[in-house]
C-alpha positions in Angstrom: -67.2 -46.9 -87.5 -64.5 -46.9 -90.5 -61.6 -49.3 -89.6 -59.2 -46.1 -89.9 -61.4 -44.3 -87.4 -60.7 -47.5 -85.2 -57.4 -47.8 -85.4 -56.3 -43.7 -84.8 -58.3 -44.4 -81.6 -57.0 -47.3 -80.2 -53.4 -45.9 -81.2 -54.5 -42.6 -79.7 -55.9 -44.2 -76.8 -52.6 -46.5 -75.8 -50.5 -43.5 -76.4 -52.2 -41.4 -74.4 -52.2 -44.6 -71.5 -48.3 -44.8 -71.6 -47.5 -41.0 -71.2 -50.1 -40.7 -68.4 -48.4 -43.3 -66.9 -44.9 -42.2 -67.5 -45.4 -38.2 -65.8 -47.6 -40.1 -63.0 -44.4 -42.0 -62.0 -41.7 -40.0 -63.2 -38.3 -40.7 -61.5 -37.0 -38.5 -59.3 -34.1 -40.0 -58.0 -31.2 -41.9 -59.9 -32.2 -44.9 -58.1 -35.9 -44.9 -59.6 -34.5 -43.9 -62.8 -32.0 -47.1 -63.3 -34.3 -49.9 -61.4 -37.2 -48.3 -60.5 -36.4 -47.7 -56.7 -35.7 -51.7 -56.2 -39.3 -52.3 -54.7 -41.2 -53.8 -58.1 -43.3 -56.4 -57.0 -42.4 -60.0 -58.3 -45.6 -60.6 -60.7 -45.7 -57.0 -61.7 -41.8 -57.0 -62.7 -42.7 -60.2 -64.7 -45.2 -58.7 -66.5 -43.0 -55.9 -67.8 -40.2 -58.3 -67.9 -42.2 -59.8 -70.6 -43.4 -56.6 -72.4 -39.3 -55.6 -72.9 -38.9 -59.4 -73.6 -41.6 -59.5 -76.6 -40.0 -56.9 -79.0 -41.1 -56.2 -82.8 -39.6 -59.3 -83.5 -41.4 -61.6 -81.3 -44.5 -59.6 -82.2 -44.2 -58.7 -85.9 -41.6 -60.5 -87.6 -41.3 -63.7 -85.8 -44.3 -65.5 -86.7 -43.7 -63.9 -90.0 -40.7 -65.4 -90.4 -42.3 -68.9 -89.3 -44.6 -68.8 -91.9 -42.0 -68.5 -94.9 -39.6 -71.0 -93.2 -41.6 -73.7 -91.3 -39.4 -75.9 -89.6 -36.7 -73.5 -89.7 -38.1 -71.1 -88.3 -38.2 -72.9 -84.4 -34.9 -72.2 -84.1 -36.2 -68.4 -82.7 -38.8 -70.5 -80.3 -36.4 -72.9 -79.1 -33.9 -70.1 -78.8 -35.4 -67.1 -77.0 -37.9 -69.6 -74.8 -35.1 -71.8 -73.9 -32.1 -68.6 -73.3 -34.8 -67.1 -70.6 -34.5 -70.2 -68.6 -31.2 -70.5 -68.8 -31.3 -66.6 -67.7 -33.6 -67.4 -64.9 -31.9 -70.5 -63.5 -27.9 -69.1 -63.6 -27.5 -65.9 -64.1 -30.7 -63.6 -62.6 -30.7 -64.7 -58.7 -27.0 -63.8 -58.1 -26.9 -60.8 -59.9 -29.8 -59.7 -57.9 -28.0 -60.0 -54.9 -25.0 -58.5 -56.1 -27.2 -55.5 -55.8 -26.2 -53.2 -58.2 -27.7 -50.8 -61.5 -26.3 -52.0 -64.4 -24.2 -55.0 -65.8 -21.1 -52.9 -66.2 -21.7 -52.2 -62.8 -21.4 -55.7 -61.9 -18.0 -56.3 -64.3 -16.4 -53.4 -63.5 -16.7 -53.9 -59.7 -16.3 -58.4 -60.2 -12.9 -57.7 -62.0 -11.6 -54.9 -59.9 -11.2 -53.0 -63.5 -12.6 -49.6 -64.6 -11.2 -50.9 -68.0 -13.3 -54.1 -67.5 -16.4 -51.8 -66.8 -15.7 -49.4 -70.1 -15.4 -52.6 -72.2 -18.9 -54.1 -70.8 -20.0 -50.0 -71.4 -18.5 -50.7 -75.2 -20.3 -53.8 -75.5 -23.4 -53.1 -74.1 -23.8 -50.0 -77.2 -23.1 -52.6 -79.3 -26.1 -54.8 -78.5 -28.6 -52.1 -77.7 -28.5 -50.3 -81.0 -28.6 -53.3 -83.1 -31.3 -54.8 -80.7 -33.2 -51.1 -81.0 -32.5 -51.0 -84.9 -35.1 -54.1 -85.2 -37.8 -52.0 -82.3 -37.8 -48.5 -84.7 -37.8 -50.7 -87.8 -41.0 -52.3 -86.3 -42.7 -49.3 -85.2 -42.1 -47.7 -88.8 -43.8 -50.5 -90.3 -47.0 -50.5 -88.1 -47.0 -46.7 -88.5 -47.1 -46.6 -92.2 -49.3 -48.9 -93.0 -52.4 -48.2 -90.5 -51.4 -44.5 -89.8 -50.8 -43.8 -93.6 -47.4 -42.0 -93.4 -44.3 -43.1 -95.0 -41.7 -45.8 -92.7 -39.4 -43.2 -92.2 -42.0 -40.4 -90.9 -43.3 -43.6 -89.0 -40.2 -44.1 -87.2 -39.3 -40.6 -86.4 -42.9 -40.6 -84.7 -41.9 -43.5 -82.5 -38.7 -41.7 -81.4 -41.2 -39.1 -80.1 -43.2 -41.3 -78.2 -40.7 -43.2 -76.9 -38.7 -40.0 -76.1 -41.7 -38.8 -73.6 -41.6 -41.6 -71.3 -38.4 -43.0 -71.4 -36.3 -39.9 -70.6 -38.9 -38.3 -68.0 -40.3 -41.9 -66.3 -37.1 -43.5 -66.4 -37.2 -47.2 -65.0 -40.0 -46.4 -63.3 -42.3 -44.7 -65.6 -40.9 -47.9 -67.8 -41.7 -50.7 -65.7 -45.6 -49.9 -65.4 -45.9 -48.7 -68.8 -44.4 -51.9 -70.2 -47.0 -53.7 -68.1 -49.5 -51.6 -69.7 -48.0 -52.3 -72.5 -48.1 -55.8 -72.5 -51.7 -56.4 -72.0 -52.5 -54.8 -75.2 -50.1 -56.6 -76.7 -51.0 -60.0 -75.3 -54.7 -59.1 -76.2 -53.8 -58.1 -79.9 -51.9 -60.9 -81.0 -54.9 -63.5 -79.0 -57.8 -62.0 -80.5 -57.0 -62.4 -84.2 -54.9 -65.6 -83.4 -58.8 -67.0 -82.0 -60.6 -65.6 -85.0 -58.3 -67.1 -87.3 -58.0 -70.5 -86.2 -62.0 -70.5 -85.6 -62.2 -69.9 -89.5 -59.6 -72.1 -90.5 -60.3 -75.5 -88.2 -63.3 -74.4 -86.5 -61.3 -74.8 -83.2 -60.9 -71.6 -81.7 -58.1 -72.2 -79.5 -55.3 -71.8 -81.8 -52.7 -74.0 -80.4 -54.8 -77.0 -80.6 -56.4 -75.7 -84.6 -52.5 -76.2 -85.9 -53.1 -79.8 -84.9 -57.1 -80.0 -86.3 -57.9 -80.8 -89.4 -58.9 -77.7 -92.2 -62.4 -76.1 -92.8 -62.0 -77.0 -96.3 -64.1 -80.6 -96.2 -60.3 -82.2 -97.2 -60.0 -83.9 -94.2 -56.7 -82.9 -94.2 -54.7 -81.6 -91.5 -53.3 -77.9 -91.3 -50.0 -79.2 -91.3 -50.4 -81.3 -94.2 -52.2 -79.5 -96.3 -49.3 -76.6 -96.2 -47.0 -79.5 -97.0 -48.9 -80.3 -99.9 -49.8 -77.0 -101.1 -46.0 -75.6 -101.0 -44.6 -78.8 -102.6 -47.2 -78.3 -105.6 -45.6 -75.0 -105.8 -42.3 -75.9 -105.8 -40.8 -75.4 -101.9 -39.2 -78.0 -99.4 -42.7 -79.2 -97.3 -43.4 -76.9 -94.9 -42.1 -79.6 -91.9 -39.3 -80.1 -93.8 -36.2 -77.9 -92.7 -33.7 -76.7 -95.1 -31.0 -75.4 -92.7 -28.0 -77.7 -92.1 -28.0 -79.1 -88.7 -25.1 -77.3 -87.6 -26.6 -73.7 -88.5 -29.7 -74.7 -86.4 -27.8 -75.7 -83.7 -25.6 -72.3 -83.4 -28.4 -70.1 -84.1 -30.5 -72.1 -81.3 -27.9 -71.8 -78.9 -26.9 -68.2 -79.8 -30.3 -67.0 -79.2 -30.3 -69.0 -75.9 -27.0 -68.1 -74.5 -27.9 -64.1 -76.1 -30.5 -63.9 -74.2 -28.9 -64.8 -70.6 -26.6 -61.6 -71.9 -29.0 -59.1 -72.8 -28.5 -56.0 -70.7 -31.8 -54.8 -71.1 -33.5 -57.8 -69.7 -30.9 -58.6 -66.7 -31.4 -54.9 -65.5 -35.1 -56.5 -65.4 -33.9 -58.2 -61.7 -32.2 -55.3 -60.2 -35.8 -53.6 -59.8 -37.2 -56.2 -57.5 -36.4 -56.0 -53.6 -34.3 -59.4 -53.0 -32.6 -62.4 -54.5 -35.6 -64.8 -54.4 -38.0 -62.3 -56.0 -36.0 -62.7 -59.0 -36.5 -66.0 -59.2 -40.1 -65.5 -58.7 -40.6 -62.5 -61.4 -38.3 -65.0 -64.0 -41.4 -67.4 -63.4 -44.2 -65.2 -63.9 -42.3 -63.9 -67.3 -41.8 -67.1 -68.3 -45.6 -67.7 -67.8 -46.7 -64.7 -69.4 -44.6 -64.9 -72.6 -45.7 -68.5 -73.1 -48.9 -67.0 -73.7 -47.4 -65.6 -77.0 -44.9 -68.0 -77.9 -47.1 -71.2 -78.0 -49.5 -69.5 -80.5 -46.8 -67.8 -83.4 -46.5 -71.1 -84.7 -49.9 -70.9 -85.2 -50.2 -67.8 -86.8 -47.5 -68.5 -88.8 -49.0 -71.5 -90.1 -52.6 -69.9 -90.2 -51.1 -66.4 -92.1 -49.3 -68.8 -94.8 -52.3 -70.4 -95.7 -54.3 -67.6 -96.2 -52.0 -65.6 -97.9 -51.7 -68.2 -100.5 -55.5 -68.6 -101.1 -55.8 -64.7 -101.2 -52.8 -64.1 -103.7 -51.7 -67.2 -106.0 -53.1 -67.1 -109.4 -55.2 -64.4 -108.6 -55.8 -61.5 -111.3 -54.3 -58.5 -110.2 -57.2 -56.2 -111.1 -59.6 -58.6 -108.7 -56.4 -58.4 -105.8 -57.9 -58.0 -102.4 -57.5 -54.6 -100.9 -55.2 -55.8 -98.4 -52.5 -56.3 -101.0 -52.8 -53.0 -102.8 -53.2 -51.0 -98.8 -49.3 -52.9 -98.7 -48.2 -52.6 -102.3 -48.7 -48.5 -101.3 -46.4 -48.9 -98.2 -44.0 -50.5 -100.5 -44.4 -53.8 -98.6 -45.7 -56.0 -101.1 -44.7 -55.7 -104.8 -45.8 -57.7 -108.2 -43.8 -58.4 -111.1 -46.2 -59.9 -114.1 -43.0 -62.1 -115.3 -45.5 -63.8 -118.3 -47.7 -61.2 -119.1 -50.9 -63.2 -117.9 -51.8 -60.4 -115.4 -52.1 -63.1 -113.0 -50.3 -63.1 -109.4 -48.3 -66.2 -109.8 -46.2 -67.3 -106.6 -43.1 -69.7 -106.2 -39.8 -70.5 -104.8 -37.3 -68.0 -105.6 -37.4 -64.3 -105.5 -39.0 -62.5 -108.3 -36.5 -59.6 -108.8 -33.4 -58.9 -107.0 -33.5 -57.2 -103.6 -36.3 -55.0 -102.2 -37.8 -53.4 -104.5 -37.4 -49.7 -105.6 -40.8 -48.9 -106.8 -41.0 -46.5 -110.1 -43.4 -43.5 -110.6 -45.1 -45.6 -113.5 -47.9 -48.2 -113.2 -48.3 -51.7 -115.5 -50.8 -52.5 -117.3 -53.3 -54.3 -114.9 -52.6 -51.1 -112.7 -49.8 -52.5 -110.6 -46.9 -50.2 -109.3 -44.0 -50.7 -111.2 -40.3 -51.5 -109.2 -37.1 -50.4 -111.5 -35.4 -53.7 -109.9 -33.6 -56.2 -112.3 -36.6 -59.1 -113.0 -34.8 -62.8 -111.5 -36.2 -64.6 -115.1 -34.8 -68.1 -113.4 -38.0 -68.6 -111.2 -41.5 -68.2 -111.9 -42.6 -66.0 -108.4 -43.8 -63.0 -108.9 -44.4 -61.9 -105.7 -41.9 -59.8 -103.2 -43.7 -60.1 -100.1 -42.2 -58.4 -96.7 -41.5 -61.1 -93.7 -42.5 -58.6 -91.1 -46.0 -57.7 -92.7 -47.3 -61.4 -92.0 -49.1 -60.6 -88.5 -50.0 -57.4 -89.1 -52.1 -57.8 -92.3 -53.6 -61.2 -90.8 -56.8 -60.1 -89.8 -57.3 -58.2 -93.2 -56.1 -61.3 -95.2 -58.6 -63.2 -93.2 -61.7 -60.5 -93.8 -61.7 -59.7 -89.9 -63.7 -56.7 -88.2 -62.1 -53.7 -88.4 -61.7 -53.1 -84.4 -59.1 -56.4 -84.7 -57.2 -54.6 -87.2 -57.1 -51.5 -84.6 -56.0 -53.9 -82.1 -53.1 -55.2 -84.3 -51.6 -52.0 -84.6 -51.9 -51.1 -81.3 -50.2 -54.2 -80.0 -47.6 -53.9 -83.0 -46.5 -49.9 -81.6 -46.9 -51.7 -77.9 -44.4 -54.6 -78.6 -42.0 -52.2 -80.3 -42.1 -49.4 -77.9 -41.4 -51.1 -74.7 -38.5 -52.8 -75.6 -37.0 -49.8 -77.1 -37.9 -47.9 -73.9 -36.3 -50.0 -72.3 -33.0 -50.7 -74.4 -32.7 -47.2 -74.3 -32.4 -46.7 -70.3 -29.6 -49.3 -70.3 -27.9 -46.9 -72.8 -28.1 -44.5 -70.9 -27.5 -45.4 -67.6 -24.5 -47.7 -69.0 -23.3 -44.2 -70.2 -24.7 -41.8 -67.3 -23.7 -44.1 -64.5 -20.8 -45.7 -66.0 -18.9 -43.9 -67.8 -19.8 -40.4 -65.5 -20.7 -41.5 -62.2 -18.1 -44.3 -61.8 -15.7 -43.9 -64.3 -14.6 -40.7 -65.6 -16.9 -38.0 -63.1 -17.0 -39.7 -59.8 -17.6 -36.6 -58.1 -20.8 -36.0 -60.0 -23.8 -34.6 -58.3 -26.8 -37.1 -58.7 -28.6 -34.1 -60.0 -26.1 -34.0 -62.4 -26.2 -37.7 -62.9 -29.9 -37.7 -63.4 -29.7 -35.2 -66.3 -26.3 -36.7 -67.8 -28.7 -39.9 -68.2 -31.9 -37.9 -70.1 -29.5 -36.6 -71.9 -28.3 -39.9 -72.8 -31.4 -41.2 -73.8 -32.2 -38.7 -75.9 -28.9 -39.3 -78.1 -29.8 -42.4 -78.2 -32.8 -42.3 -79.5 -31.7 -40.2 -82.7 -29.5 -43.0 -83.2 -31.7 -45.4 -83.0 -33.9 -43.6 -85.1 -31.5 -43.5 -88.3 -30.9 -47.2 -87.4 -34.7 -48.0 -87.8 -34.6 -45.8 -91.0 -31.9 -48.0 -92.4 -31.5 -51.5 -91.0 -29.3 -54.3 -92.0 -32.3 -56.8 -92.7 -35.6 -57.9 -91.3 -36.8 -57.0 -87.6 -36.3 -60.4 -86.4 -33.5 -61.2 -88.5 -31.5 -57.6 -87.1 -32.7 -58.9 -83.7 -30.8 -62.0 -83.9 -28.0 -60.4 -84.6 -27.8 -58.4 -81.4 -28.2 -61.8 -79.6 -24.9 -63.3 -81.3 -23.2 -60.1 -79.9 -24.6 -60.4 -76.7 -23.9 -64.4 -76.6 -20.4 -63.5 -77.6 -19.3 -60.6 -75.3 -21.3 -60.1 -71.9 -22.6 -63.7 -71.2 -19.1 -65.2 -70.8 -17.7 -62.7 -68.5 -21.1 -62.8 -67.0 -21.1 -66.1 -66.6 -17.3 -66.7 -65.1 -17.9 -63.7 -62.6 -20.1 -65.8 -60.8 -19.1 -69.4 -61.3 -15.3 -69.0 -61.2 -12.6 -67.5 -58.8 -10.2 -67.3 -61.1 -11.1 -66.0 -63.4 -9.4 -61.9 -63.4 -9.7 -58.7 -65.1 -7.1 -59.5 -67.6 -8.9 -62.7 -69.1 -12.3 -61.0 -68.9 -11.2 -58.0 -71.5 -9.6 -60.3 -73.3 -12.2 -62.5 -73.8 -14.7 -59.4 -74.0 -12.6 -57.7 -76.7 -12.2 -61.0 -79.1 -15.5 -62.1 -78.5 -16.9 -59.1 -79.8 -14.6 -58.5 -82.5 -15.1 -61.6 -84.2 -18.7 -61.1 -84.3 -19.3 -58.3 -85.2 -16.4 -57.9 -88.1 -18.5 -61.4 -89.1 -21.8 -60.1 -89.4 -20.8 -56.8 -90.9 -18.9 -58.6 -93.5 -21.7 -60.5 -94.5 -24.8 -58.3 -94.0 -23.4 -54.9 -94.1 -19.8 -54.7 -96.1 -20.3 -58.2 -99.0 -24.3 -59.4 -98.9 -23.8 -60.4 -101.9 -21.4 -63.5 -100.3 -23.9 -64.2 -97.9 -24.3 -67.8 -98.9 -24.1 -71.0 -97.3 -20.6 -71.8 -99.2 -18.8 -68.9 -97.8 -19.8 -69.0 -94.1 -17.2 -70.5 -91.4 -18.3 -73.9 -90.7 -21.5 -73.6 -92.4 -22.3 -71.0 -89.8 -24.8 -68.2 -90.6 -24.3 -64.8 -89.4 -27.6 -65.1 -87.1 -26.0 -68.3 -85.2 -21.9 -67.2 -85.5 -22.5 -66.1 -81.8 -21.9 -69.8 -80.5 -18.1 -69.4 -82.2 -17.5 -65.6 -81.0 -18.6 -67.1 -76.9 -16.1 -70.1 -77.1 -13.1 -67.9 -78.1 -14.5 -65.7 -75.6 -14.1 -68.2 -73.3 -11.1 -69.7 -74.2 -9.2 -66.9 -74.5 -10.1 -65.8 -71.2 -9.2 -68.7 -69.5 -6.1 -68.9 -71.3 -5.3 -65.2 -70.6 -6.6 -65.4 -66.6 -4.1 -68.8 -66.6 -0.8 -66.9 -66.9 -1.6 -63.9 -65.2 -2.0 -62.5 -61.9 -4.7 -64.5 -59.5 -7.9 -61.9 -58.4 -7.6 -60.6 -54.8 -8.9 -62.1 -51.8 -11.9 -59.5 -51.2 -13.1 -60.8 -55.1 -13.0 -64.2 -54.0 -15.1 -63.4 -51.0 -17.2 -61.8 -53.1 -18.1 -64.4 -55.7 -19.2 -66.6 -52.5 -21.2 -63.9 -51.1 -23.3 -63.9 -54.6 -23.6 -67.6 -55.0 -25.0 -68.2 -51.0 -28.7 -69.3 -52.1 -30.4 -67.4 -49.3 -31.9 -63.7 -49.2 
C-alpha cells in the first residue's frame, strides 16, 4: 500500500477514534465539562495528564531543537521534567483539596478578591494562546506535509477537529480522548525512535544506542562522532554548549517553575476524586512522559546524523525525495551560494529569515527564495527545527506505515493539548468571568453554553495564532512558560504556603509580573527581532528564560505590597490550613 494511502488512514482512523469518543462522553453538566465530573481514576488521569503534557513541542520540535543545539538544548529536558515534579510535590495535592474548577477559582476565592480572580482570568489568556499558538503551528506542519495542503489550510483543519470534541466533550470527552491520544502518540515517536537506533548502533533500544558505538565500522561513539563531524564543518562540538551559564540557568528554571503554573495542567488534579489521587495521577504522568523524554535526546542525536549524511555535499539533482516532499511545504530551502550545484551545509544561516520562495526554479531545478543571500557563511541550507522528527523515518529510508504513524502521533500530540488549553479558556471565561464574576445568577444551562461558546472563540484565535506565530513550536512554547512562571506560580505558590500574604500583594505581584514579561518578549520577538541578541538582553537573559526575573518581582513586589497593607481575614487563614492538612 502507497505510503500516502497509509498515512490518510491512520490519520482518518485516529480522527475518527477521538470524535467517537468525544459524542460517547459528551458533558452534560458544567461539572463534567470543567473536570470531568471529579471521579477520573488516578492512572487514567495520568495518562491524559501526559497527553496535554506532551504538546507539539515535546513531540515535534523539541527533539528538533536538540538536534541543532546539543547541549543546549537540555535545558527544555531539565526544565519541563524537573517543573512537573515540582508541580507534583507543592502545588497539585493542596489545590486538589481546595476543591474547586479552575485556578482563578482558587485566587479569586484565596484572596477574598473578584479583582484577584479577573487578573488570574487576564493571565490565564495570556498563557493559553501563546501556549495554543505553538499546538495549531504544529498541527499545520504535520498537515501539510503528509496530507498535501498548505500550513495555513492545515491549521484551519485542526481548528475543526479540535472544535468537535472539545466544545461538545468538554473535560470529559477530553480526558479519555487525550488518553487515546496518547497511546498513539507514545507508539509513534517509539517505533521510529527503535528503527532508527537499530540502524545507526545496531542497539535497538534507543536510550542505550546514544551511548553505543556507530554502524559505520569507526569504532566511534555516536556522541563523538557528531562532535567530530560538526567541528569539521565548522560548529561548537555537539557536547559543547554555547549558551552562557546564566541563560541556561533562567531558561531551566523558567520552564520548571512555568510548568507548576500552567492552568491547563493544574486543572489536570481537579478531575480526580481526592487529595491523595493527585499525588498518585502526578506519579503515573511522570512515568508515562518519561517514556518520551528519555528517548528525544536520542532522536535528536540520531535525526542530526542522518540528516547530515543525506544532505551535505550532495548534488541537488541526486537530493533524496524527502528533501524536495519539504522544499514543496516550504520547509526546507537551498541556496547554491558557489554555483557547484552541490548542497553545502555550515554554521551560519544561508539567507536572512525564512525564506519567501519565488515562482522561478534554479538551475539544478531547485525552488528559488527572493530572500537576501547571507554571503559571510558558506551554508546553504535553511532547514526548519520543527521538521526534524517528522521527516526521520523518511531520512532514514523507513516503511511507509512508520511514516503514517509519525503523523498520526504529530496531529495527536498537538491536538490534545490544544483541546485541552482551550477548556481552560473557556471555563476561565464561562465560569469566571459569568458564573462568579459578572453573571452570578446564571443558569448552569446558560453557563454550559456561555463556555462552548467560549471555546469556539477561542479556537479562531488560536487559529490565526498558529497561522502566524512568533517563532518555532517549541521556542513559542517556552515563551508561554516564562508568562506562566512569572504570573500564576507566585500567587499560586503564596496562597498556599503563606498567611500573609493578601489580595493587594497578589495583583500586584500578578500585574508586574506579567507586564514585565510579556512587554520583554514582545519587544524582542514580536516589536525589534532584529535586537534579539545576546548584547542587548537584561543580564544576558534570553526572552525564553526572562521568566525567572518577571517571578522574583512578582514575588517581591507582593510581599512588599502585602507588608504595608491590610492583614487577610481570619476565615482565609483557616483556610490556607485546611489545604495544607496532609490527609484526604
Amino acid at each position: 500500500m502507497a505510503t500516502q494511502t497509509l498515512i490518510y488512514l491512520f490519520v482518518g482512523l485516529s480522527f475518527a477514534l477521538y470524535i467517537g469518543i468525544a459524542i460517547a462522553s459528551r458533558a452534560g453538566t458544567t461539572k463534567e465539562f470543567y473536570v470531568a465530573g471529579g471521579g477520573v481514576n488516578p492512572i487514567v488521569n495520568g495518562m491524559a495528564t501526559a497527553a496535554d503534557w506532551m504538546s507539539a513541542a515535546s513531540f515535534i520540535s523539541m527533539a528538533g531543537i536538540i538536534a541543532f543545539s546539543g547541549y543546549d538544548g537540555s535545558v527544555y529536558l531539565m526544565g519541563w521534567t524537573g517543573g512537573y515534579v515540582m508541580l507534583a510535590l507543592l502545588l497539585a495535592p493542596y489545590l486538589r483539596k481546595f476543591g474547586q474548577y479552575t485556578v482563578p477559582d482558587f485566587i479569586g476565592t484565596r484572596y477574598y478578591s473578584k479583582a484577584a480572580r479577573v487578573v488570574a482570568v487576564i493571565c490565564l489568556i495570556f498563557i493559553s494562546f501563546t501556549y495554543i499558538a505553538g499546538q495549531m503551528r504544529g498541527v499545520g506542519i504535520v498537515f501539510s506535509r503528509f496530507l498535501d495542503v498548505p500550513i495555513n489550510l492545515g491549521v484551519i483543519i485542526g481548528m475543526g477537529i479540535v472544535f468537535v470534541y472539545a466544545v461538545l466533550g468538554g473535560m470529559k470527552g477530553v480526558t479519555y480522548t487525550q488518553v487515546a491520544q496518547y497511546c498513539v502518540l507514545i507508539f509513534a515517536y517509539m517505533v521510529p525512535a527503535f528503527f532508527i537506533s537499530f540502524l545507526v548502533t545496531g542497539n535497538p533500544v534507543p536510550q542505550m544506542g546514544l551511548g553505543s558505538t556507530v554502524n559505520d565500522g569507526s569504532g566511534l561513539y555516536v556522541l563523538q562522532k557528531l562532535d567530530l563531524v560538526l567541528q569539521d564543518m565548522g560548529f561548537a562540538a555537539y557536547t559543547s554548549g554555547e549558551k552562557s551559564t546564566i541563560d541556561v540557568f533562567c531558561i531551566t528554571l523558567a520552564l520548571m517553575v512555568g510548568t507548576a503554573g500552567l492552568p491547563h495542567v493544574i486543572v489536570r488534579f481537579f478531575t480526580v476524586p481526592k487529595a491523595s489521587d493527585a499525588r498518585k495521577s502526578a506519579g503515573w504522568a511522570l512515568v508515562f512522559i518519561a517514556l518520551l523524554y528519555t528517548t528525544a535526546p536520542a532522536v535528536g542525536a540520531f535525526a542530526r546524523l542522518n540528516f547530515i549524511d543525506s544532505v551535505n555535499n550532495v548534488e541537488y539533482s541526486q537530493a533524496p525525495e524527502w528533501f524536495k516532499n519539504w522544499e514543496s511545504n516550504d520547509l526546507i530551502a537551498w541556496r547554491d551560494k558557489n554555483g557547484d550545484g552541490k548542497m553545502q551545509l555550515g554554521k551560519g544561516d544561508p539567507f536572512q529569515g525564512a525564506p519567501l520562495f519565488a515562482e522561478s526554479t534554479g538551475p539544478s531545478g531547485e525552488r528559488m527564495v527572493q530572500n537576501e543571500a547571507t554571503d559571510d557563511n558558506p551554508n546553504e541550507v535553511y532547514v526548519d527545527r520543527d521538521i526534524m522528527v517528522l521527516a526521520n523515518p523518511e531520512i532514514a529510508n523507513l516503511p511507509g506505515w512508520v511514516i503514517a504513524l509519525v503523523a498520526a502521533g504529530g496531529l495527536a500530540a498537538a491536538l490534545s493539548t490544544a483541546a485541552g488549553l482551550l477548556l481552560v479558556i473557556s471555563s476561565s471565561i464561562s465560569h469566571d468571568l459569568l458564573k462568579s464574576t459578572f453573571r452570578p445568577q446564571i443558569t448552569e444551562k446558560g453557563e454550559l453554553l456561555a463556555a462552548r461558546l467560549a471555546a469556539t472563540a477561542a479556537i479562531v484565535v488560536a487559529g490565526y495564532l498558529g497561522i502566524y506565530p512568533p517563532g518555532w513550536v517549541a521556542q513559542v512554547v517556552a515563551f508561554a512558560f516564562g508568562l506562566a512562571a512569572a504570573s500564576l506560580f507566585p500567587a499560586i505558590f503564596m496562597g498556599i504556603f503563606s498567611k500573609r500574604m493578601n489580595r493587594e500583594g497578589a495583583i500586584a505581584g500578578m500585574v508586574t509580573g506579567l507586564s514585565f514579561t510579556f512587554l520583554y518578549i514582545g519587544w524582542f520577538k514580536l516589536w525589534s527581532p532584529e535586537s534579539n541578541v545576546a548584547a542587548n538582553w537584561l543580564f544576558g537573559i534570553s526572552p525564553e528564560g526572562i521568566g525567572v526575573i518577571g517571578m522574583v518581582l512578582n514575588f517581591a513586589v507582593a510581599i512588599a505590597v502585602a507588608k504595608f497593607t491590610a492583614a487577610p481575614p481570619k476565615e482565609i487563614s483557616w483556610l490556607v490550613d485546611k489545604i495544607r492538612i496532609p490527609r484526604a
